[in-house]
MARGUDREN-655466 format. One record per residue (C-alpha): residue number from 1; residue in one letter; chain; y, x, z. Coordinates in steps of 0.1 Angstrom, whole numbers, plus 5000, padded with zeros to 4 digits. Layout:
% MARGUDREN-655466
+-----+--------+--------+------+------+------+
| num | residu | chaine |   py |   px |   pz |
+-----+--------+--------+------+------+------+
| NUM |      A |      A |    Y |    X |    Z |
...
+-----+--------+--------+------+------+------+
//
This chain:
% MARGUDREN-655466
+-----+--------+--------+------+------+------+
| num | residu | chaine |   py |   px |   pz |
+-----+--------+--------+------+------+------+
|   1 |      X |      A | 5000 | 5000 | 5000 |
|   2 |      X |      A | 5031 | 5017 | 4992 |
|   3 |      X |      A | 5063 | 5021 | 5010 |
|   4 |      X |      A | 5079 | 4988 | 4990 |
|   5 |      X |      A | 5048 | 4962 | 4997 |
|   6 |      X |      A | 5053 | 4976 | 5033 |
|   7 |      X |      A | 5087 | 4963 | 5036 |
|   8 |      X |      A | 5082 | 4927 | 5017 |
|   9 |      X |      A | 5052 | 4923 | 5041 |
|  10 |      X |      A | 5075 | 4931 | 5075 |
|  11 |      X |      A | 5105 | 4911 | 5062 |
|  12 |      X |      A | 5076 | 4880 | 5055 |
|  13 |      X |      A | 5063 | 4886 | 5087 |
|  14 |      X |      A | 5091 | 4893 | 5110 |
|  15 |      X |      A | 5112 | 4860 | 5095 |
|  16 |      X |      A | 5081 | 4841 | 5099 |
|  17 |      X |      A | 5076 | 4854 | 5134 |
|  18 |      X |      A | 5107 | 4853 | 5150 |
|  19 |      X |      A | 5116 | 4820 | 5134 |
|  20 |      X |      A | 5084 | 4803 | 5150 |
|  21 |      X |      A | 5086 | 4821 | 5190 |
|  22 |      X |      A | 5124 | 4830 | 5185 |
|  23 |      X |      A | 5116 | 4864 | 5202 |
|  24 |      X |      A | 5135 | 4886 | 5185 |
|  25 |      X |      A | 5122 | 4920 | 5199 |
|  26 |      X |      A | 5083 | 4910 | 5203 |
|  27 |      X |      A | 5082 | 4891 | 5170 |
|  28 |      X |      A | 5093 | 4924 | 5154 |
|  29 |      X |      A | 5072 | 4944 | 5172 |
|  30 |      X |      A | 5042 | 4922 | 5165 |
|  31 |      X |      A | 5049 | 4915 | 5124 |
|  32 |      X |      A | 5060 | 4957 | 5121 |
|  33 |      X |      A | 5028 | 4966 | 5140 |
|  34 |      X |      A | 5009 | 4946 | 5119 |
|  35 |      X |      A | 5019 | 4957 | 5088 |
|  36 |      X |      A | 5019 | 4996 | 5097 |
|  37 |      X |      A | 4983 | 4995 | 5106 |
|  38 |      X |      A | 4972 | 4976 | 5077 |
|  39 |      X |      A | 4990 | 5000 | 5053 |
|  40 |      X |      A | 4977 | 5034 | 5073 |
|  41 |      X |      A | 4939 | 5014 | 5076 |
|  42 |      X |      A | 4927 | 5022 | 5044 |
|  43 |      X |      A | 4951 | 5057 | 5036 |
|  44 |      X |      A | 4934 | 5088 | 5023 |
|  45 |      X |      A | 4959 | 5109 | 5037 |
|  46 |      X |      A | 4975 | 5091 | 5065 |
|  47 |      X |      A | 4999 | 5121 | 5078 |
|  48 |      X |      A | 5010 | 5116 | 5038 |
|  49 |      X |      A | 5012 | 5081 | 5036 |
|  50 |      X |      A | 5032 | 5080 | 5071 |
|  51 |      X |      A | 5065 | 5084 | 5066 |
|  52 |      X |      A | 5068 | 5065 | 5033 |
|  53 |      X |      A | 5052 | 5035 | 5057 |
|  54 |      X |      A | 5074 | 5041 | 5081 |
|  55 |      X |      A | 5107 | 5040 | 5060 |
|  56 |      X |      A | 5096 | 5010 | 5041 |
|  57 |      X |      A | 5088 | 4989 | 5072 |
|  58 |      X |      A | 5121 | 4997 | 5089 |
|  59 |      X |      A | 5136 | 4989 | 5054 |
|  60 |      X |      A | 5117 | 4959 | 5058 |
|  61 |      X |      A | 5125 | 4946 | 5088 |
|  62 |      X |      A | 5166 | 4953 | 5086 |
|  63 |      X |      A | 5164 | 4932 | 5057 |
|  64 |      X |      A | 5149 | 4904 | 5077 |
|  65 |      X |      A | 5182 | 4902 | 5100 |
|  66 |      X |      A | 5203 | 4879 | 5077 |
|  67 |      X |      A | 5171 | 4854 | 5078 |
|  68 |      X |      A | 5166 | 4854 | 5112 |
|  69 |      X |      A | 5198 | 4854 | 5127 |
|  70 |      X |      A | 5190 | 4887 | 5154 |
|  71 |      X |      A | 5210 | 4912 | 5167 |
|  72 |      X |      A | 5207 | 4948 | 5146 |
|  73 |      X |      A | 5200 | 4963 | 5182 |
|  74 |      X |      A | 5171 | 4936 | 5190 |
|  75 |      X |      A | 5157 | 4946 | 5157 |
|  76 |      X |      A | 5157 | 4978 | 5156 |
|  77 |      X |      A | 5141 | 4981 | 5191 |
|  78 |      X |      A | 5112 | 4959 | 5183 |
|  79 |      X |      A | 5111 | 4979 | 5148 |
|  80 |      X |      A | 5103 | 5012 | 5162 |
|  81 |      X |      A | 5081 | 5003 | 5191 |
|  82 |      X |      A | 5061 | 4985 | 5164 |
|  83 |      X |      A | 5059 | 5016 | 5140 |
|  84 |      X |      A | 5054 | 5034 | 5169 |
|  85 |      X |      A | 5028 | 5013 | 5181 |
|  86 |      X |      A | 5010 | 5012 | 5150 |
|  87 |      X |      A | 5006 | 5047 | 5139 |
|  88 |      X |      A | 4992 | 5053 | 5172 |
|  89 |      X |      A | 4965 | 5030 | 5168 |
|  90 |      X |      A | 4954 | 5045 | 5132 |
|  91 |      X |      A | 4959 | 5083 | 5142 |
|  92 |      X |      A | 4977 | 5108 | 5170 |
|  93 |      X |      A | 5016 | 5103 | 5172 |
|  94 |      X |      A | 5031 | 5134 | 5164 |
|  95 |      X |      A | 5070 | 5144 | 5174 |
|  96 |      X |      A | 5073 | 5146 | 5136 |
|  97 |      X |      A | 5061 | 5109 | 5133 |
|  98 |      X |      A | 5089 | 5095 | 5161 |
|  99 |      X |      A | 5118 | 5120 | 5142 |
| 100 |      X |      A | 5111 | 5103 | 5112 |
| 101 |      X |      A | 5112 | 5069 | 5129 |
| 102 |      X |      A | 5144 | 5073 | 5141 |
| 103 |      X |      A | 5159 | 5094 | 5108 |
| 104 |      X |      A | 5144 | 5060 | 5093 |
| 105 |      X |      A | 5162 | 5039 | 5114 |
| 106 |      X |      A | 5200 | 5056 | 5114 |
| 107 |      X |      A | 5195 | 5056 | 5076 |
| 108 |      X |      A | 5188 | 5021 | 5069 |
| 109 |      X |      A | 5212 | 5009 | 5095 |
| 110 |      X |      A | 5242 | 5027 | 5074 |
| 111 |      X |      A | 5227 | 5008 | 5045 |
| 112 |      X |      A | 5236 | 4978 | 5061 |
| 113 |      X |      A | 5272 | 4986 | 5074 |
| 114 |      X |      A | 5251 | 4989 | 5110 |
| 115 |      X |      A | 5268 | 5011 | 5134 |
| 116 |      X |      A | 5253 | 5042 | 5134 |
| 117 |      X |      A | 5258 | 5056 | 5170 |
| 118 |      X |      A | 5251 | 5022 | 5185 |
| 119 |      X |      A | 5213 | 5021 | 5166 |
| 120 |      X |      A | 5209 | 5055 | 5174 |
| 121 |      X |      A | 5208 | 5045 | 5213 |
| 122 |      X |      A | 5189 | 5014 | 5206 |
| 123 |      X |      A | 5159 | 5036 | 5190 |
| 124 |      X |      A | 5159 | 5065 | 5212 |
| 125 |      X |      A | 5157 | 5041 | 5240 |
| 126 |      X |      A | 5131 | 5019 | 5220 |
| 127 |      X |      A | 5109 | 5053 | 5212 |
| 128 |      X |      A | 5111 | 5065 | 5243 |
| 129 |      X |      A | 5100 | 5033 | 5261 |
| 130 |      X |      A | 5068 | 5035 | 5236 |
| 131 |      X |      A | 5059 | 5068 | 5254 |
| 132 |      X |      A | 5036 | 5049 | 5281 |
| 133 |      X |      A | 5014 | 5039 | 5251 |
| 134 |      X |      A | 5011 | 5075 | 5234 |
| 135 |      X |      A | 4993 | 5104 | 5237 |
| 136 |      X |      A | 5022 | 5125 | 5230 |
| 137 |      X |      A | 5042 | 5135 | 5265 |
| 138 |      X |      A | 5078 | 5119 | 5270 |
| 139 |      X |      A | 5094 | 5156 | 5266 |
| 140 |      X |      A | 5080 | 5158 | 5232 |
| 141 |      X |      A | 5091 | 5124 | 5222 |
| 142 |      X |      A | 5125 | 5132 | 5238 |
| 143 |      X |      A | 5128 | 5163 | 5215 |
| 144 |      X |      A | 5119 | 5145 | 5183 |
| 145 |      X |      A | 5140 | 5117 | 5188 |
| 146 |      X |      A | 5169 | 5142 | 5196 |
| 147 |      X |      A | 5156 | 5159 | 5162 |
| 148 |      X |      A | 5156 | 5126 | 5140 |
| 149 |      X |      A | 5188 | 5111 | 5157 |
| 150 |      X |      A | 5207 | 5143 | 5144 |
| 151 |      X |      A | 5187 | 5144 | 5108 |
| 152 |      X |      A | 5192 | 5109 | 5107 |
| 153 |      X |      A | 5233 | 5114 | 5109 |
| 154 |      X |      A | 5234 | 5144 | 5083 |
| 155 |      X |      A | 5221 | 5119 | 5060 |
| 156 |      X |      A | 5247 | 5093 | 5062 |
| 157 |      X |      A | 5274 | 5112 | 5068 |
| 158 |      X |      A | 5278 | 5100 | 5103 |
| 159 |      X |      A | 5298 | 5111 | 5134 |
| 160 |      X |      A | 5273 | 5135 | 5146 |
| 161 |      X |      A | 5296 | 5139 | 5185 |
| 162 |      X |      A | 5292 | 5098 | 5188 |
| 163 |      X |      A | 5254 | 5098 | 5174 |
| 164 |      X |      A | 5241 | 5126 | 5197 |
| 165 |      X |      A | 5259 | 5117 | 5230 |
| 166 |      X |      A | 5245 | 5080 | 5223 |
| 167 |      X |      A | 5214 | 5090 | 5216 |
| 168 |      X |      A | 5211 | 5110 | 5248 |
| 169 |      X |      A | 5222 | 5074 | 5264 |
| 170 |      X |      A | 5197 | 5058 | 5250 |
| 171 |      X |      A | 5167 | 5083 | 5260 |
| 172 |      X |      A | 5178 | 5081 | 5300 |
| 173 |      X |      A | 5177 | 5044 | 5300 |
| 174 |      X |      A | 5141 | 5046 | 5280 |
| 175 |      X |      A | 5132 | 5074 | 5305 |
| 176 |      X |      A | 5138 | 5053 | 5333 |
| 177 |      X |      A | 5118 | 5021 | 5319 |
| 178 |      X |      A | 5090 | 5038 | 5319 |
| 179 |      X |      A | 5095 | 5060 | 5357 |
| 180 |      X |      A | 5096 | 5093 | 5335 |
| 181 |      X |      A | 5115 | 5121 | 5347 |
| 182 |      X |      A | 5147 | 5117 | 5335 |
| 183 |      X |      A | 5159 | 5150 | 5336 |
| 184 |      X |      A | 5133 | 5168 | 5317 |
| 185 |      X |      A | 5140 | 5140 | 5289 |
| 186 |      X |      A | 5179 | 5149 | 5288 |
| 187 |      X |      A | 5170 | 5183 | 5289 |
| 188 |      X |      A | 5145 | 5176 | 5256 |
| 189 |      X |      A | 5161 | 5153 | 5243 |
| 190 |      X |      A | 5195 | 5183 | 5236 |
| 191 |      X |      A | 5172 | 5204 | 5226 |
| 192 |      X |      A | 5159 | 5185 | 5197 |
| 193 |      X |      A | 5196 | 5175 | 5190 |
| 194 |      X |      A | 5207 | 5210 | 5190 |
| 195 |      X |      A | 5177 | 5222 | 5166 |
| 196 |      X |      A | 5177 | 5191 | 5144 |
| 197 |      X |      A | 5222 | 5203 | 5140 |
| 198 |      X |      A | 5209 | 5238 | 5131 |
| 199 |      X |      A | 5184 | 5233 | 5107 |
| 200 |      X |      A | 5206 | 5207 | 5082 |
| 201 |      X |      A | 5237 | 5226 | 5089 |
| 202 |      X |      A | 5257 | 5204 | 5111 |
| 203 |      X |      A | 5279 | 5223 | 5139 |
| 204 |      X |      A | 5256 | 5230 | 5172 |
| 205 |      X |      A | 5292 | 5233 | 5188 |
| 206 |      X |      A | 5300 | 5200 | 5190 |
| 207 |      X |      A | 5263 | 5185 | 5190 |
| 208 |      X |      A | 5258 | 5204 | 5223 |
| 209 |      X |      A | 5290 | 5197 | 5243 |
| 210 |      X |      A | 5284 | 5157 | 5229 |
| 211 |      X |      A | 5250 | 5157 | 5242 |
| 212 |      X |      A | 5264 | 5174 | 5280 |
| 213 |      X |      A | 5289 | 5146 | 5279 |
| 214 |      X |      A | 5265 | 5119 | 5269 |
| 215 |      X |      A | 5243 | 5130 | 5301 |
| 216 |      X |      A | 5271 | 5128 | 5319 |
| 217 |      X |      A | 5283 | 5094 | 5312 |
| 218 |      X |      A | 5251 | 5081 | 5311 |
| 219 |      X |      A | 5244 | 5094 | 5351 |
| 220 |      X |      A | 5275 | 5081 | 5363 |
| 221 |      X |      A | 5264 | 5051 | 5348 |
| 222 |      X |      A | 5231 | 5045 | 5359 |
| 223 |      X |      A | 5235 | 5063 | 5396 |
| 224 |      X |      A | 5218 | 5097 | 5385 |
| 225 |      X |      A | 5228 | 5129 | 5401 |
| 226 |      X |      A | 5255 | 5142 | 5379 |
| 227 |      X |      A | 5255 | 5178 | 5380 |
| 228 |      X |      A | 5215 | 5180 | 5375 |
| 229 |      X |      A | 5217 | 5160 | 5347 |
| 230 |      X |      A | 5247 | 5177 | 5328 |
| 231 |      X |      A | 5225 | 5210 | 5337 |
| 232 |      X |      A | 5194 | 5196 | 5320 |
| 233 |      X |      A | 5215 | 5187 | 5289 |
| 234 |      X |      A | 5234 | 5223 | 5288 |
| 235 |      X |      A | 5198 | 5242 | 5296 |
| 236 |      X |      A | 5185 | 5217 | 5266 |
| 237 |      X |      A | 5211 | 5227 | 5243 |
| 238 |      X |      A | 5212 | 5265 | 5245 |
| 239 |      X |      A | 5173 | 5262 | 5242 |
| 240 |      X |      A | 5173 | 5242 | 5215 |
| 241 |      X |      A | 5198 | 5272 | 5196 |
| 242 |      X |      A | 5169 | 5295 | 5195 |
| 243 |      X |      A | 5160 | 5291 | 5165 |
| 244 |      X |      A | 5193 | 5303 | 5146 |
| 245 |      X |      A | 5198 | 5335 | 5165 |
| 246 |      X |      A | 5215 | 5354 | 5193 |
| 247 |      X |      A | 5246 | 5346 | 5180 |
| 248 |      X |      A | 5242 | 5307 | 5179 |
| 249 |      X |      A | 5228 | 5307 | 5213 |
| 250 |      X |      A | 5259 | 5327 | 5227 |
| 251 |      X |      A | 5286 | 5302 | 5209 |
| 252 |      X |      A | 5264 | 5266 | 5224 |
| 253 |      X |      A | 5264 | 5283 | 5258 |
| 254 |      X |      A | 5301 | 5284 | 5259 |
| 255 |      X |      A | 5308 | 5253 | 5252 |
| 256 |      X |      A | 5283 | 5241 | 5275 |
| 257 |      X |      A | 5290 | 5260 | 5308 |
| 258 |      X |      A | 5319 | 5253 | 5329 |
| 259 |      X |      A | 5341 | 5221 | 5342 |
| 260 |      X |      A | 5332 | 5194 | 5314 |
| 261 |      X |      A | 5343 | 5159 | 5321 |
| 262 |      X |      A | 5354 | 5173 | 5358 |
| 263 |      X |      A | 5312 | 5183 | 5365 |
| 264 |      X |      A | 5305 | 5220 | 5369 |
| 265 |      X |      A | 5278 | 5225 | 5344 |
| 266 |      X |      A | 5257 | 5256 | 5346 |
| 267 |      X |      A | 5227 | 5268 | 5324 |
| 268 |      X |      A | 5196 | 5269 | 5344 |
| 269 |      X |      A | 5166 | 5299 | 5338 |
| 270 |      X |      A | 5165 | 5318 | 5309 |
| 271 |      X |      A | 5174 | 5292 | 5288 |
| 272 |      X |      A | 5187 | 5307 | 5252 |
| 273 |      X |      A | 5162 | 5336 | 5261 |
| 274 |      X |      A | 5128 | 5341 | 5248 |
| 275 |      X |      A | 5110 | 5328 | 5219 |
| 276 |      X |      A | 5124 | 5301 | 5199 |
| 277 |      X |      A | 5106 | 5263 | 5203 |
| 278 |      X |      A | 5075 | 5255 | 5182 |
| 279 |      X |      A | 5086 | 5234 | 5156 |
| 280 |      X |      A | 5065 | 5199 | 5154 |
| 281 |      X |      A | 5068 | 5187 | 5114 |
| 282 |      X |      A | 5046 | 5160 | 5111 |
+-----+--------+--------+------+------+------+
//
């Protein structure tokens, strides 16, 4: 089933769904899930086939919206929980699998006129809710969110500061759905925003100090302590500089250490020292 039967089948079958239980979210979840396993049931090559499934059902479902009168945000959230949900029940959900998700997502919300940063916390918090279900371990998913958020606003031509301090939003709240530690996911989650920046070129500058302030907002909001997580999000963002040498490391660490948004934010460990992250593609 290619990528464009995917897509007719989830906008059939998350109209029909929602307009029968008017459950916006778990009639998404339900028709995407549905649809995903069907198509990645009878693959050759399901890491191939994956991504083009995953696109087409999120293309799918966004097209659904004018039919069935739901928020973007409700959507989206039931979209990638259901793509989630059913590419773990056909084979092993990868980091590369939930960046591609949420690249998926940001993309086809700009296709719509969606707002970009706003979907980009509704699917980090969506994908990282989906971590009780997976095999793959909440810091993992928090770095390929982080990754596809960042991909996923290269594409567009989106405000990169907005998408990854949102996106960092919307991995706390998912962290705390599901009693993960919070502070390993914020400290992920810059990372992958940090590497995802370096590797299509977009400045790891302002990704990193965006994703310290995101933590920070996002703490005060939800009663976290304030200075660890701004730490965790400066540790995660010189880490996640690794990759693009010495020189990129130094430049994110001083943007990230210091009074930001009146927290002393420090750099814990080595971080920005040592060998650079193994990169998870697919």
């Amino acid at each position: 089933m290619g990528a464009g039967d995917v897509g007719r089948k989830v906008k059939t079958g998350v109209s029909g769904v929602v307009k029968g239980t008017g459950d916006v979210v778990g009639g998404t979840v339900d028709a995407v899930r549905d649809a995903v396993t069907g198509a990645l049931g009878g693959a050759g090559d399901v890491a191939k086939e994956a991504t083009g499934t995953v696109s087409g059902a999120i293309t799918g479902a966004l097209q659904a919206i004018g039919e069935v009168g739901g928020s973007l945000i409700d959507v989206l959230k039931g979209t990638v929980v259901g793509v989630i949900e059913g590419v773990g029940e056909i084979t092993t959900v990868t980091a590369g699998v939930v960046s591609n998700t949420v690249r998926a997502a940001i993309k086809g919300t700009a296709d719509i006129g969606g707002d970009v940063a706003e979907a980009a916390a509704g699917t980090a918090e969506a994908a990282m809710s989906a971590t009780k279900k997976m095999a793959l371990g909440a810091e993992d998913t928090a770095f390929g969110i982080g990754r596809g958020a960042i991909q996923g606003v290269k594409d567009v031509s989106g405000d990169a500061v907005s998408t990854a301090s949102e996106t960092v939003s919307g991995v706390v709240k998912g962290a705390t759905s599901i009693a993960a530690d919070t502070t390993s996911a914020i400290q992920s989650t810059a990372s992958g925003l940090v590497n995802g920046a370096g590797e299509v070129g977009t400045d790891l500058r302002s990704v990193a100090r965006a994703a310290v302030v995101g933590a920070i907002d996002t703490a005060k909001e939800i009663g976290l302590n304030v200075e660890d997580a701004a730490t965790a999000a400066a540790t995660g963002a010189v880490d996640g500089a690794k990759d693009f040498g010495q020189s990129a490391v130094d430049a994110v660490r001083g943007v990230v250490t210091g009074t930001i948004e009146g927290v002393k934010v420090t750099v814990r460990g080595n971080g920005g020292k040592g060998a650079p992250r193994k990169k998870t593609t697919s």
